[in-house]
N, C-alpha and C positions, 0 to 999 in steps of 0.2 A: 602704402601697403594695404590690400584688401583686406577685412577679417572674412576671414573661413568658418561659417557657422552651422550647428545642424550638421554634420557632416555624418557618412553612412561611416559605419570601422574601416570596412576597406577604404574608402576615401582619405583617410584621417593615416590608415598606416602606408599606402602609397606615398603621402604627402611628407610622413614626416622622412619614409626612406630615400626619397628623392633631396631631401637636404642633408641628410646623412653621407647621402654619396657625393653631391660636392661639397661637402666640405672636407671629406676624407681627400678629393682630388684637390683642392686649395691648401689643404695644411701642408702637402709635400712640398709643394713649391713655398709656401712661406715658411718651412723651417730650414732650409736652404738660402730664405735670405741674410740679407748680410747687414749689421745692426744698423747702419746708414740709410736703409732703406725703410724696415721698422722704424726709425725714428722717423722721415719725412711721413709717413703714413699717419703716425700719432697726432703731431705737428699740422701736420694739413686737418685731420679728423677736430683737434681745439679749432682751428680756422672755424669749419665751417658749423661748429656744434656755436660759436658765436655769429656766426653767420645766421643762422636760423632760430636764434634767442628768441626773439617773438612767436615764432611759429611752433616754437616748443613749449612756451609757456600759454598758447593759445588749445594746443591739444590737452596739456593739462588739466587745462581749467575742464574741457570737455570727463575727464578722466576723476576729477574733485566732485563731478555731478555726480558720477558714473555710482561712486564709493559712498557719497550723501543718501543715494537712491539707496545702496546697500546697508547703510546705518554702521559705516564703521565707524568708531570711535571716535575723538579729540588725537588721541598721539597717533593711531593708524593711517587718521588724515591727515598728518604733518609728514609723517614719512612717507605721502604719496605728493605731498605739496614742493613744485618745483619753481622758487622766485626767481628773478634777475640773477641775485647774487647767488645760490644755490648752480642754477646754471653757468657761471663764471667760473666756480669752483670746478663743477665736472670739466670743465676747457683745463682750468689750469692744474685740474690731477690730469688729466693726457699729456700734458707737456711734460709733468714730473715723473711720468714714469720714462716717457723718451729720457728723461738726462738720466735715468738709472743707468749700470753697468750692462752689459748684455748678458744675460742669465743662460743665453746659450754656448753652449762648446767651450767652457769652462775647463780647463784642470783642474779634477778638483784630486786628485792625488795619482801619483807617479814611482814607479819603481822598476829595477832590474832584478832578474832572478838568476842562480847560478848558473844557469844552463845557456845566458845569455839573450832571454827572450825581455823585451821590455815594456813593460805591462801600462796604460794609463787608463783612468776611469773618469769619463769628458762629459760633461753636462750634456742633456738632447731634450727638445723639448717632447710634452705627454703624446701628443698626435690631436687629437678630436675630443674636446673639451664638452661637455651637457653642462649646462647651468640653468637651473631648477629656483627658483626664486619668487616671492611676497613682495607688493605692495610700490618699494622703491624704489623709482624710475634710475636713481644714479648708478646704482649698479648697475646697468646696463651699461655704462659706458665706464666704470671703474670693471669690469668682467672683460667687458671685450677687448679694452685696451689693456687690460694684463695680458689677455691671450695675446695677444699681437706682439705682446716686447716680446715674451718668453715663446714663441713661432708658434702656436696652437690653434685651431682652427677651434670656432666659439658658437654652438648652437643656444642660444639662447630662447628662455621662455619664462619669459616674466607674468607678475601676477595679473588677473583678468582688468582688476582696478585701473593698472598702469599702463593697459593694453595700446593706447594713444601717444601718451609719451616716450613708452619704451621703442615703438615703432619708430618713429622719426629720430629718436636719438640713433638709434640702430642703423639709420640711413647716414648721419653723418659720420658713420664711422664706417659705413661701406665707402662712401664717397672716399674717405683719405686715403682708401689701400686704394683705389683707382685712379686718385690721381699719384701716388708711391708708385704706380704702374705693380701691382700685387692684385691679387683676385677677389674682389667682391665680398666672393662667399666665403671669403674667412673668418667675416664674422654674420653669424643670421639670424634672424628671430624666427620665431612660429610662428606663423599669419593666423593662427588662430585660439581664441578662446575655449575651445573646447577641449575638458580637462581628460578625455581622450587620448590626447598629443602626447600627454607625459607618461601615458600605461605603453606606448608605444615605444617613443624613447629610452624607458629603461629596457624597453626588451633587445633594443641594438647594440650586442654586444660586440658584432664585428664590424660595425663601422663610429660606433661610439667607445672613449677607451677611459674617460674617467666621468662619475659625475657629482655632479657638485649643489646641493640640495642649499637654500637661505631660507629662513622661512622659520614658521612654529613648531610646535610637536605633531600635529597633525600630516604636514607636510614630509616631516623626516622620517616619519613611522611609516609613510607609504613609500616613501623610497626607499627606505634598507628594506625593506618586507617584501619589495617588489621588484627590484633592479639585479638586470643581471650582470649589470657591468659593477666593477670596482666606485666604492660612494668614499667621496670625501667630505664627510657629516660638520654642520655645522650646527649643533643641538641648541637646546634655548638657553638663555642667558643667564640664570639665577645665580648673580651676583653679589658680594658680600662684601659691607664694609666693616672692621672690627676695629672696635676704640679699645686699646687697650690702654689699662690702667698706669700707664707709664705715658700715655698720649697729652700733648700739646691740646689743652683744651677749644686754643681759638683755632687751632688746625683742623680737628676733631668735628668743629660745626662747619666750617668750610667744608670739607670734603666729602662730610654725609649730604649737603647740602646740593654740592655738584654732579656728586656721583648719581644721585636721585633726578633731579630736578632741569638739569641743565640740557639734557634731553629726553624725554622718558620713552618715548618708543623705540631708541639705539636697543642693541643687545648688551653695550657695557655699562647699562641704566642699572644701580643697585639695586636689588629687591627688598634684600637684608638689611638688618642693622644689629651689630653683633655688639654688647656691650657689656666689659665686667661689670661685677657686682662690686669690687670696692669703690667704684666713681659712678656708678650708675644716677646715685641721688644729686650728686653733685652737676654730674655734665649733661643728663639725659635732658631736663628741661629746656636747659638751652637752645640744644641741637631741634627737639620739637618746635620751639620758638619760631626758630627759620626755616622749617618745615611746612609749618602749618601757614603761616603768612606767606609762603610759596602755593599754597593751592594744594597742601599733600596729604593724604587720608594718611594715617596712622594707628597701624593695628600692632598689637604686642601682646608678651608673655602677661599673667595677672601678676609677675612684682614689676613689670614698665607701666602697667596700667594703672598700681597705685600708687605709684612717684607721678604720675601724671594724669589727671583725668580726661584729657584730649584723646587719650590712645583708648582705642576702641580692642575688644579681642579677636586675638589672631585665634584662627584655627589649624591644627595640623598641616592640611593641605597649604596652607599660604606660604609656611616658610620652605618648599618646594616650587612657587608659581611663580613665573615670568609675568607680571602683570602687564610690560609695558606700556605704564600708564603710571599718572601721580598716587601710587599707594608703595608701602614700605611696610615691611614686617618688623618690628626690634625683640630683637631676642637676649635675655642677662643671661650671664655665662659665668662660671665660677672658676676666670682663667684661662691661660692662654691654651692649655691641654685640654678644657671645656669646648673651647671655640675651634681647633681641630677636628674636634669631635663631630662637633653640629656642621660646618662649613662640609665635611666628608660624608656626611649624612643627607644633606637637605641641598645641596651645588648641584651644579651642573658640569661642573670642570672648565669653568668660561673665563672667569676673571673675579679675583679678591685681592682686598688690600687690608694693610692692616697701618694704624695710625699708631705710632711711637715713638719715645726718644729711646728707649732701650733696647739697643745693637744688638744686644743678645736676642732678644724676642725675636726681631725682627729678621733676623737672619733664621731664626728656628721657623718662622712662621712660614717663608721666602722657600726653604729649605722642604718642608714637610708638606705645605699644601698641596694638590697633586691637581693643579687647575692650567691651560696653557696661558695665562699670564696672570701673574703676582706681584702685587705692587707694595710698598713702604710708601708711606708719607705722601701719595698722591692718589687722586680721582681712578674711580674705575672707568672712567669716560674717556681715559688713553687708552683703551680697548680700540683701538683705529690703526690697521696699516699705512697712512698717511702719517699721523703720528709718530709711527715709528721709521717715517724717513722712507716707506717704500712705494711712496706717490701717491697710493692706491691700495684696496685688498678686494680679494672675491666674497671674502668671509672669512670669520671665527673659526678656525676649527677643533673642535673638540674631539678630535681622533688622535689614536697612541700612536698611528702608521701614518706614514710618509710625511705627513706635513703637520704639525700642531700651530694654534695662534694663527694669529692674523696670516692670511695667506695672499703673496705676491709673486710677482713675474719671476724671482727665484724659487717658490716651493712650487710652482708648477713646472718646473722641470724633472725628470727624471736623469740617469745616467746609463751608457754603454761601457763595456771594456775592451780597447782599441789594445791588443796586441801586436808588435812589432817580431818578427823574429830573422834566420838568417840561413835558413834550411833546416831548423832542429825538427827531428821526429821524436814522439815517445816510445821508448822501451816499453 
């Protein structure tokens, strides 16, 4: 795939309407097919996305200069970084979403009314997918390959960094819908870097029908602000872990530990560290212990900073910022109605957990948080669609409508209601 650079407006809006309109003509024929067919597409797409192992990780490395040139970070250049085993996984999330259910044509409820008319309301997939996306080549192929189970035709336009990788991956997953005998262009990328393409995109509201923004705050604030199609946001990650005074001490350092550390560029990388004040003296040490000997900056309130003098001060702004990167805010909290407070203050709605033996907390906390995933006793780093059994996700989403949480080849489907009747007219 050539990149398209420099381009005049009109060039750039011709270019992108010209893939807008086959993929509008490709999605009708792929939601019409039949899930035996979806799956050998998927199936063939693992094929040859190992098939070209080397050749993807050779565009990469081109793509790793690209991002060096640009001075992005340590964690920005992990989640652009594509190894062996990284590419293994993307083959073998295509194959797990083929064993999914088929998320199309569902009953998903049924009923007769008195007049004898018999009403069902049947899963359908969205039609013409936009995916708006930062840095990580896999999604490209956890995106497209969701579009595909759930029959959605997938324009994609990944970030400038991953322009090499996302391409070529983008081709093995053209290749599996043609050799599935399916069209091509059900799934496509943008041949070009010019961020042109995406002011263009949102403006397709009759050939594009949902879109779907990954990315920082930068990125999502020009998409709801700009798009005239229907966004399904997947806002930044500031995540929270809370020890509460009822918590498993050796739990409590594990979990800060993972949630943080284990990847820090993800979106379900903790930011926070939320911790009562009656355990605060007792557990906090510890947890910075294996913090700090992990590589992790540590900023805090002034009563974490004088139980410990490793922790440097936080400012306002930090216990709101997505750092993704090895830094961590902790904040003492006087309680579990304290840490309510603060997590619905300073969140994002993306993902917290809270560490306890105490059922009751733990249920009030599960209960009251108003985030799309909430966890007891484990890692904010199950923040993954895979994780949760659905092969793959597009993203996080942190919207109240249609779809919340990790989003898979079932939340992008929508529903019709197929009436049956037997000549009844209304009075």
């Amino acid at each position: 795939m050539n990149i398209a650079a420099n381009l005049e407006q009109d060039d750039v809006d011709a270019l992108v309407r010209q893939i807008g309109e086959s993929a509008r003509a490709a999605s009708r024929i792929l939601a019409r097919a039949d899930a035996a067919t979806k799956n050998h597409a998927l199936n063939a797409a693992a094929d040859v996305v190992r098939t070209e192992a080397i050749q993807i990780e050779q565009a990469n490395v081109r793509d790793m200069a690209f991002a060096e040139e640009k001075g992005l970070n340590a964690a920005l250049r992990d989640r652009l970084l594509l190894t062996a085993e990284r590419i293994e996984a993307m083959a073998s999330g295509l194959e797990e979403v083929a064993k999914l259910d088929d998320p199309v044509s569902r009953i998903l409820g049924e009923w007769e009314r008195p007049n004898g008319l018999k009403i069902a309301r049947v899963s359908v997939p969205l039609g013409v997918i936009g995916i708006i996306y930062e840095s990580r080549p896999n999604v490209t192929a956890d995106a497209g390959g969701l579009c595909m189970k759930s029959g959605n035709a997938a324009i994609l336009r990944g970030g400038s960094e991953s322009f090499h990788s996302s391409s070529l991956i983008t081709a093995c997953l053209r290749r599996g819908l043609e050799i599935a005998g399916l069209p091509a262009d059900c799934v496509q990328m943008m041949p070009t870097r010019d961020r042109a393409a995406v002011g263009a995109m949102l403006q397709m509201a009759d050939l594009i029908d949902v879109i779907v923004p990954r990315g920082g705050r930068s990125l999502i604030e020009r998409v709801t602000t700009e798009s005239r199609i229907p966004v399904l946001a997947h806002l930044e990650g500031v995540c929270t872990v809370y020890v509460h005074e009822a918590a498993n001490a050796e739990m409590a350092r594990e979990i800060a530990l993972n949630s943080k550390m284990r990847r820090t560029g993800v979106c379900g990388s903790a930011e926070n560290l939320v911790i009562d004040r009656n355990i605060v003296a007792a557990q906090l040490p510890a947890i910075v212990d294996l913090l700090v000997e992990a590589g992790c900056e540590i900023r805090g309130d002034s009563e974490a900073q004088a139980i410990d003098d490793r922790i440097v001060p936080a400012s306002v702004e930090d216990w709101s910022t997505e750092y993704l990167d090895a830094v961590i805010a902790v904040k003492v909290v006087d309680g579990l109605e304290d840490a309510l407070a603060f997590i619905e203050h300073y969140g994002s709605h993306h993902t917290e957990t809270i560490v306890t033996e105490d059922a009751g907390a733990a249920d009030k906390f599960l209960t009251q948080i108003d985030s799309g995933i909430v966890l007891h006793n484990a890692s904010t780093q199950f923040a993954d669609g895979g994780e949760f059994g659905m092969g793959a996700e597009i993203g996080i989403s942190t919207s109240k409508l249609h779809a919340r949480g990790p989003v898979g080849a079932e939340q992008l489907t929508s529903y019709k209601y197929i009436v049956r009747g037997a000549g009844q007219c209304r009075s």
